[in-house]
N, C-alpha and C positions, 0 to 999 in steps of 0.2 A: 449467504453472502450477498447475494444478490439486493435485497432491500436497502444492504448500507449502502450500497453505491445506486447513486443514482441515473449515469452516464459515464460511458465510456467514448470518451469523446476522442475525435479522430483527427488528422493533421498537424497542421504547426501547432497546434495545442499539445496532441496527446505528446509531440517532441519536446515540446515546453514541459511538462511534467516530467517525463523521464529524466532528462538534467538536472532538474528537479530533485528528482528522487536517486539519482547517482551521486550525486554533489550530498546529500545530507545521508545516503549511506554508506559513500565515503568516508565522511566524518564520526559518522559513530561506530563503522570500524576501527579506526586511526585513534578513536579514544578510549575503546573499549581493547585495543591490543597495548595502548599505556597502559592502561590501568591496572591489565592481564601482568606485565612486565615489569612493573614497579615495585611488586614485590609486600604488597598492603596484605592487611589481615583477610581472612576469608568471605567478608560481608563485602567488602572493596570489590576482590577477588572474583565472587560469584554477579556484582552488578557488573566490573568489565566483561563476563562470555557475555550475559544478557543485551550489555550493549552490540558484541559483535553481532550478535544471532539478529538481533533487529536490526543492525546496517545489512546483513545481507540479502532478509526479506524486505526491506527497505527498495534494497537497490534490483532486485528479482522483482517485485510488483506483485509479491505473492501474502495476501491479505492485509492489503495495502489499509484499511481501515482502522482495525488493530494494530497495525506497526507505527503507522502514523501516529496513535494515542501513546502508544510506549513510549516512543520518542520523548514526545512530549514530557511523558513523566521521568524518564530517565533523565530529561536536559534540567527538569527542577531540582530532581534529585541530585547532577551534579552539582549544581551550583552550593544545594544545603550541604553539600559534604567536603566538597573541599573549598569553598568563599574564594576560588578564584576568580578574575575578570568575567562577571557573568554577561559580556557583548556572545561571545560565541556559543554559546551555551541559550541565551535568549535567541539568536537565531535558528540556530538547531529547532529549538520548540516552536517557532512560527512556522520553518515549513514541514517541520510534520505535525501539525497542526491543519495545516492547510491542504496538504496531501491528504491526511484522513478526511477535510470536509470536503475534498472537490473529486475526488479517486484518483486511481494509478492511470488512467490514460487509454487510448486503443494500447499502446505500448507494454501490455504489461501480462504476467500470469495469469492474475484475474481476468482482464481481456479474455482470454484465451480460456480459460475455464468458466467464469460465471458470464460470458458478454453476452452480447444481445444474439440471439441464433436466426439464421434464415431461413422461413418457409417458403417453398415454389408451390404454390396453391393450384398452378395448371398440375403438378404432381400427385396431388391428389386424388385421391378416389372418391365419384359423384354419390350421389345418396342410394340406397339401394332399388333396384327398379319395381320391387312391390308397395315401393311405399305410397300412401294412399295422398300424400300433400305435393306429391314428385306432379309438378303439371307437365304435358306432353304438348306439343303441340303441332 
């Protein structure tokens, strides 16, 4: 996971993402619980869970790369499928879109599971004392 994300970036930014990513997995919850409820045939049916599932990794920050592509392809997908007003559905897909190419933020799962780690290098242990390149002085 590590490689997709390039930066987990910290401060007003990574706050800026989160809202970010609250606001568009809000939305593909809210769409995906339509969808669930509408009462459509099982192809309908099984894209509403898919959409919840991704607004709530969405909104969790939990492999924010791939959820951000899903998006994306679910917001095309709604549009081919039911030719509604595609303004909401085009924005859905830009920010996560934009979420998968920028990451989830210090703010998020991944933060917290793939982020950058800190070594204390005074914590370390010096090289061994036989070793023959160890200079003394």
């Amino acid at each position: 996971m590590r490689r997709f994300i390039s930066n987990f970036v910290g401060g007003w930014p990574a706050l800026g993402l989160l809202l970010i990513r609250i606001t568009a997995g809000a939305a593909l919850i809210t769409d995906g619980r339509e969808r669930v409820y509408s009462g459509q045939h099982l192809g309908l049916l099984t894209l509403g869970v898919l959409t919840i599932a991704d607004g709530v990794l969405m909104t969790a920050g939990l492999w924010t790369p791939l959820s951000g592509s899903f998006a994306l392809a679910l917001s095309v997908s709604d549009v081919l499928f039911y030719h509604e007003g595609p303004c909401p559905a085009i924005l859905l897909a830009c920010m996560g879109a934009g979420v998968a190419l920028v990451g989830p933020g210090a703010l998020s799962i991944d933060a917290w599971l793939f982020g950058l780690k800190r070594i204390d290098i005074e914590k370390l242990e010096g090289p061994p004392v036989d070793d023959p390149d160890r200079r003394v002085d």
